[in-house]
C-alpha positions in Angstrom: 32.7 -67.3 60.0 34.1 -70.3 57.8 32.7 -70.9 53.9 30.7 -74.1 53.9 30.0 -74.6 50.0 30.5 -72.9 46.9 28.1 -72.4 44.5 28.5 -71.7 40.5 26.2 -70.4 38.0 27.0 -69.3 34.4 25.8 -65.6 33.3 25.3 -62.9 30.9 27.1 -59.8 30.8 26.0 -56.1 30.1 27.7 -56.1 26.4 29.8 -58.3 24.4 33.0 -59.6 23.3 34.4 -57.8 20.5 37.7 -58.9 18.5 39.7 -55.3 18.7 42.0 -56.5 16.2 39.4 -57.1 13.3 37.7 -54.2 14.7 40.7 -52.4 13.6 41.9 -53.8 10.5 38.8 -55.2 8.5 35.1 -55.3 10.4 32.4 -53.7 8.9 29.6 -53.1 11.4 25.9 -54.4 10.4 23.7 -53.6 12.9 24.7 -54.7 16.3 27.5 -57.0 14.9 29.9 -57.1 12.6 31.1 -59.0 9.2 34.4 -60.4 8.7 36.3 -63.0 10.2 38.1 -62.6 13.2 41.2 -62.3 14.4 42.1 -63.2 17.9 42.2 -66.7 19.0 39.6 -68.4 20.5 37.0 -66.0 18.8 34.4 -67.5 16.2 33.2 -64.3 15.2 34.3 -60.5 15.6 31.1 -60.3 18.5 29.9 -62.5 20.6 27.5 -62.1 23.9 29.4 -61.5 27.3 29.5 -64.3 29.5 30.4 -64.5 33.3 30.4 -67.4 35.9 28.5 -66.0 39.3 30.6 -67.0 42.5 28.2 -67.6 45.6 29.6 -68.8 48.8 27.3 -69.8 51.8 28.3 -68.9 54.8 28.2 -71.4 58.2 25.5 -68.8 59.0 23.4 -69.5 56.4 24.2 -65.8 55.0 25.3 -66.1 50.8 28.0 -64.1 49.3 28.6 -63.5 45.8 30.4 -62.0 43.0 30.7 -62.0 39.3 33.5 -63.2 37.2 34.1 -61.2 33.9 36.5 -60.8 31.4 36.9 -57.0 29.2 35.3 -56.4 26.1 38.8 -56.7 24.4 39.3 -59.9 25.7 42.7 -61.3 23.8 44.1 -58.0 22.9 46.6 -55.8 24.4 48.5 -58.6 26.0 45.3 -60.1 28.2 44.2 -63.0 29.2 42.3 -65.0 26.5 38.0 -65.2 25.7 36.2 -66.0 29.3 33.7 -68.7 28.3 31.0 -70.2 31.1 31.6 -73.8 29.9 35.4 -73.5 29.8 36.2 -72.3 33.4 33.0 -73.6 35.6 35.1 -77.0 35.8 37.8 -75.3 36.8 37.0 -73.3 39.7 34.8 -76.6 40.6 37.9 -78.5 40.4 40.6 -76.8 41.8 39.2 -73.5 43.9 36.2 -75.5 45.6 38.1 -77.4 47.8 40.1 -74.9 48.7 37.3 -71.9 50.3 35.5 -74.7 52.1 36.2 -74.6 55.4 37.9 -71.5 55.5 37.6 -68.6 58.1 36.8 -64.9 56.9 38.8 -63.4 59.0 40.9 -61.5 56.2 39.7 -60.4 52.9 43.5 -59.0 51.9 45.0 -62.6 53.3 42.4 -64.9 51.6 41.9 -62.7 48.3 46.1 -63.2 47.7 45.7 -66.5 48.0 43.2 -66.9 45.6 45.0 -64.6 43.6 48.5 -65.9 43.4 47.2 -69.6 42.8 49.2 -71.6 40.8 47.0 -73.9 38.0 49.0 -77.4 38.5 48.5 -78.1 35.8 50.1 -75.5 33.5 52.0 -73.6 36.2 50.6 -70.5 35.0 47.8 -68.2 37.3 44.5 -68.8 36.8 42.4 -66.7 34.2 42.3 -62.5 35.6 38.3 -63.2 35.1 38.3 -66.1 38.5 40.6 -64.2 40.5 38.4 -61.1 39.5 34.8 -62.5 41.0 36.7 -64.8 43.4 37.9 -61.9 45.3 35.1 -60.3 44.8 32.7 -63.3 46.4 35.7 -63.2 49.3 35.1 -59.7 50.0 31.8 -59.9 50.5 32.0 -63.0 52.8 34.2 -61.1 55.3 32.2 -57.8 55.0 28.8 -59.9 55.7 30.7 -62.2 59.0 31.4 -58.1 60.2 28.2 -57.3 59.6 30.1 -54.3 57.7 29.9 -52.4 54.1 32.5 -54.1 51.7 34.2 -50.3 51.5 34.7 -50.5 55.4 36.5 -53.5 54.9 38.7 -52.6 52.6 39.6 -49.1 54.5 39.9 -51.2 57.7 42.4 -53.5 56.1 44.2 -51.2 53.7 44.8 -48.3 56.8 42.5 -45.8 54.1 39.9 -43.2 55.3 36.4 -43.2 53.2 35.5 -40.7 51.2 32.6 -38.3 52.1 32.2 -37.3 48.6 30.8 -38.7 45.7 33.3 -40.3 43.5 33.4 -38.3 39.8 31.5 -40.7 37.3 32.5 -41.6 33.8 30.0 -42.4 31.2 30.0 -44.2 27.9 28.6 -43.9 25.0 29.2 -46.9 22.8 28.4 -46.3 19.3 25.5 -44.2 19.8 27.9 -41.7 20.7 24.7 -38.8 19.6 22.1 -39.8 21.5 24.0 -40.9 24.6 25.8 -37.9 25.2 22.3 -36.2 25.4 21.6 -38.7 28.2 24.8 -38.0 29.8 24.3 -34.2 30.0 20.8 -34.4 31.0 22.2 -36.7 33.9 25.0 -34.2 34.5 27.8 -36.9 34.3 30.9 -35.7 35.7 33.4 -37.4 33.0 31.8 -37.9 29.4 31.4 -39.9 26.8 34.1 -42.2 25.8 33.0 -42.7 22.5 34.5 -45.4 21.1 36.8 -43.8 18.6 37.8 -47.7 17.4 37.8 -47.1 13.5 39.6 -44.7 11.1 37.3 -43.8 8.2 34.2 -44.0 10.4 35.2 -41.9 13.3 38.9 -40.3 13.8 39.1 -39.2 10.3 42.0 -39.7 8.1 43.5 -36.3 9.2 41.9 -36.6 12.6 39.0 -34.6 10.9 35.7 -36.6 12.6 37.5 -36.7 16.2 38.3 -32.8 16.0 34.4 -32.0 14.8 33.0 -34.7 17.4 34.7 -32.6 20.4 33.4 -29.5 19.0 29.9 -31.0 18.8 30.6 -31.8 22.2 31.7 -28.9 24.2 28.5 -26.8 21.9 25.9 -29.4 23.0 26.9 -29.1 26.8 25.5 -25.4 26.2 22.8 -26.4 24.3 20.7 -28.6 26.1 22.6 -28.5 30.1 19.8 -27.3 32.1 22.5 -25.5 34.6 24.5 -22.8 33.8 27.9 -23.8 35.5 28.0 -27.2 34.4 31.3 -28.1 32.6 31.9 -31.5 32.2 35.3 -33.4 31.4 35.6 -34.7 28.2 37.1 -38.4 27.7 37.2 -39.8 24.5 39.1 -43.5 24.2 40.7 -43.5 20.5 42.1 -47.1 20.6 45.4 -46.2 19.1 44.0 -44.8 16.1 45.3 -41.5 16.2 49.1 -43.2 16.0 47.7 -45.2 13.0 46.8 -42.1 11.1 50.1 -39.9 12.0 52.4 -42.8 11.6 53.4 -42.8 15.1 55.4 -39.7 14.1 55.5 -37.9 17.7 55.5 -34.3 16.3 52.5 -34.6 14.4 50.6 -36.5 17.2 51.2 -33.5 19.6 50.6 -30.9 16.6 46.7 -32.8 17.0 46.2 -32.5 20.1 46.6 -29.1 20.3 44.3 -29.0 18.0 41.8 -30.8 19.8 42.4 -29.1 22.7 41.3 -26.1 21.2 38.4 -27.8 19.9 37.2 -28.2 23.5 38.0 -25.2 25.2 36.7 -24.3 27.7 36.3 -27.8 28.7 39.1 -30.0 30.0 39.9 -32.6 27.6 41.4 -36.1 28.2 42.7 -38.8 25.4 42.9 -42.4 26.1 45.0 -44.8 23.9 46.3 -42.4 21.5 49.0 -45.1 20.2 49.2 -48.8 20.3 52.8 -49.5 20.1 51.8 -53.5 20.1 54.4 -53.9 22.9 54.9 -52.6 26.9 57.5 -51.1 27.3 57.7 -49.3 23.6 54.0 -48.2 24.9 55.2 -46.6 28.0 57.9 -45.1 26.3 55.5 -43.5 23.6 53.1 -42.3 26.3 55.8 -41.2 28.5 57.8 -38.9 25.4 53.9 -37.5 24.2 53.3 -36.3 28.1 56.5 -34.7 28.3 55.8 -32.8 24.9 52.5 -31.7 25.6 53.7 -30.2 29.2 56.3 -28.6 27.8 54.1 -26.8 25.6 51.4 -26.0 28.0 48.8 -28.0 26.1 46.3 -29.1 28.4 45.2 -32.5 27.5 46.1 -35.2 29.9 46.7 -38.5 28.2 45.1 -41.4 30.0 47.1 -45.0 29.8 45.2 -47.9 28.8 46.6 -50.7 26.2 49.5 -52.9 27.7 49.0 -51.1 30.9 47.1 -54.2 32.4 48.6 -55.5 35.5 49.1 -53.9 38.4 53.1 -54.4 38.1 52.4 -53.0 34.6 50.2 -50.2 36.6 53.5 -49.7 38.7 56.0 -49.2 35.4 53.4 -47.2 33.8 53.0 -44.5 36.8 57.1 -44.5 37.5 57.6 -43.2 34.7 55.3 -40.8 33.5 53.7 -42.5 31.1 50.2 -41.0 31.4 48.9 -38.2 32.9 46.3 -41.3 34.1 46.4 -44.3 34.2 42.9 -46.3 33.3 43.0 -49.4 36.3 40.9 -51.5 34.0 39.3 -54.3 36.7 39.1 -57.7 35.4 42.3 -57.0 34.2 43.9 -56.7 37.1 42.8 -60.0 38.3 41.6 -59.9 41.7 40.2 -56.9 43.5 43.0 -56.9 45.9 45.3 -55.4 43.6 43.1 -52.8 42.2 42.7 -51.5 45.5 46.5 -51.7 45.3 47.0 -50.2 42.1 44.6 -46.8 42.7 46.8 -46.7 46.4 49.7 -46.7 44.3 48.9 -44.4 41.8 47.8 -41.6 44.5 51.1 -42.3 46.3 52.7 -41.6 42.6 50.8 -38.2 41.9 49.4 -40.2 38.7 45.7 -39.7 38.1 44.0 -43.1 38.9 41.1 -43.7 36.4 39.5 -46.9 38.3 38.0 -48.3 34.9 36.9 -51.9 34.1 34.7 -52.7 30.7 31.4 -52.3 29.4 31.4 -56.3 29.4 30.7 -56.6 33.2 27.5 -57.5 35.2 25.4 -55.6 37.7 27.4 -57.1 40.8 31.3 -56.6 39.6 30.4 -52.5 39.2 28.6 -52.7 42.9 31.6 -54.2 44.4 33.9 -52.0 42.0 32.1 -49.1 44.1 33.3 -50.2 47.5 37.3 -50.2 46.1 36.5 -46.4 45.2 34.5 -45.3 47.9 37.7 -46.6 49.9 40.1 -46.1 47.7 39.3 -42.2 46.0 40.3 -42.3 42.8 40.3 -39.3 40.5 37.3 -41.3 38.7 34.9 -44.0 38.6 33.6 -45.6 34.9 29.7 -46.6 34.9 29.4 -49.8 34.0 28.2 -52.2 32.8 26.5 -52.0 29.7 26.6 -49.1 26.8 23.0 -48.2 27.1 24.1 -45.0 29.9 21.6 -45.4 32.2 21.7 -48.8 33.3 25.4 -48.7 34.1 25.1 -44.7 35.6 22.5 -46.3 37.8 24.1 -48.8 39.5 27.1 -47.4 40.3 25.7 -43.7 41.0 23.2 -46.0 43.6 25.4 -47.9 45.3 27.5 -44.9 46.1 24.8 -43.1 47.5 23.7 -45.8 49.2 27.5 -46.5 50.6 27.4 -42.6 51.6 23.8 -42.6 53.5 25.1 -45.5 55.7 28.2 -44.2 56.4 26.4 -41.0 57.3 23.6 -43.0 59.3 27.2 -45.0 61.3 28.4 -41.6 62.5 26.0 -40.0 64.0 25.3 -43.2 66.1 29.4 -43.9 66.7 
């Protein structure tokens, strides 16, 4: 089945772009934005709407197949690629990638999604932005799994030597700022892995002495019992702190660990994970930070697992991070990662490792990246899925707790016919 045309249209996101750094530092939110002035290049104000570029290829056969590129909510920070704008990469794939998928057989996904993926730009020598490899692959994938007449997740475990899961994939909600409301959504939904929460400012919710974080996770683990309409249900809690508990504690390792003890406590008896809880501003002084805070926290039996996330972007990044130790998890954030290819790689690896593989991606994706996002997990298994996109926890629950059923039914419906 060869690729006769590509086709590009520019599209909307589920959320935004937000500049971390002035988030950080100075923002002050109004409403759904923020005032200040930005920080990050290429920004012209601390939020801005989500853009992505849709990736359709027709097939000889008439069939279309399509994915969504996307860039993280973050986009600029933590050592990623810079802001993904419509108008600014549209000519590009037009120019350069165009000319290149027409005419080619889908034979391969793994072949023609690392050739996509390790493109050179001629004209800067440099790989093209994560977000075109991202929905590039993505549209690839799909191509091949349509001229099999097979789900994208069979593709994948075909080509990868993997066995499907039969089990639903645990699923990770956030909350976004309505981090109230949301979590009763979340625990009316029974969400496996909750809320995220979006713990991105100091005075407004960590706490100068960690104080809001602490009585958050306590409101938390009572709420579950409050309003859980089953008994036995005891949901993981995962809040992402953006490095703002090292802000607080001076990156002073002893006092770090001293909170999280306390924090575990205020979740007993639910299992508590931390993302982010430093931002060292560099890789390797990041994996060394997370590394030393895992090793102290298991050699006092406290039972928080730290989950890697900032400077932890690539999958060769995803590699240094899980060799040594520097995580209990390891968040695989998708568009990072540039194209799907190596995110199935990277949760491969991190199983192989013993390292808890967290496949993640953003709040700032679109309706088709999480589908295909799916397929990588359902062949794949990682420890956990994030719904995306979107913070509105329904929307983003939806579509990725439906496409997993749906994955499941069919793969149900193949064997007793095979």
């Amino acid at each position: 089945m060869k690729i006769v045309d590509v086709i590009l249209s520019k599209g909307k996101t589920g959320f935004f772009f937000d500049d971390q750094r002035a988030i950080k530092k100075h923002a002050v939110p109004n409403g759904a934005s923020y005032s200040g002035m930005p920080i990050t290049q290429g920004f012209e104000s601390i939020r801005q709407a989500g853009e992505a570029i849709s990736v359709m290829l027709l097939l000889e056969d008439g069939q279309i197949a399509h994915g969504d590129c996307a860039a993280v909510q973050y986009s600029g920070a933590g050592g990623r690629d810079p802001l993904f704008l419509a108008k600014d990469y549209i000519p590009i794939i037009e120019k350069y990638l165009k000319p290149i998928l027409i005419g080619k057989e889908l034979h391969s996904f793994r072949d023609l999604a690392e050739e996509i993926d390790h493109y050179v730009m001629p004209t800067t020598g440099k790989p093209l932005h994560t977000a075109i490899r991202y929905g590039m692959t993505q549209a690839i994938l799909d191509g091949v799994a349509k001229s099999k007449k097979r789900l994208m997740a069979e593709v994948v475990a075909e080509e990868y030597g993997t066995a499907m899961t039969k089990e639903e994939i645990p699923i990770f909600m956030q909350s976004g700022d309505d981090r109230y409301n949301n979590v009763d959504k979340m625990i009316l939904k029974e969400a496996d892995v909750l809320p995220h929460g979006l713990i991105n400012n100091v005075e407004l919710k960590l706490g100068k002495e960690g104080e809001l974080l602490k009585k958050y996770i306590a409101w938390l683990r009572d709420r579950v019992g409050e309003i859980s309409q089953d008994a036995v249900y005891q949901p993981i809690l995962h809040l992402d702190v953006y490095g703002t508990i090292g802000m607080i504690f001076d990156y002073d390792m002893d006092r770090m660990v001293a909170y999280m003890k306390e924090l575990e406590e205020a979740a007993y008896p639910l299992k508590l994970r931390i993302e982010g809880p430093m931002d060292m501003e560099e890789r390797t002084a990041q994996m060394e930070a997370l590394r030393e805070m895992c090793q102290r926290l298991d050699a006092q039996n406290i039972q928080v697992e730290i989950v890697a996330d900032e400077w932890c972007n690539t999958f060769d990044d995803i590699k240094y991070f899980a060799d040594n130790g520097a995580g209990h998890m390891i968040q695989i954030k998708t568009p990072d990662l540039g194209g799907i290819n190596n995110t199935i790689e990277a949760v491969l690896y991190c199983n192989k490792k013993g390292i808890g593989a967290y496949q993640g991606g953003t709040c700032n994706e679109t309706d088709r990246s999480s589908q295909v996002c799916v397929h990588l997990a359902m062949a794949t298994k990682p420890v956990q899925i994030l719904a995306k996109p979107g913070m509105g926890v329904d929307e983003g629950y939806m579509i990725v707790f439906n496409e997993m059923q749906r994955i499941l039914a069919v793969r149900k419906m193949r064997e007793r016919i095979e």
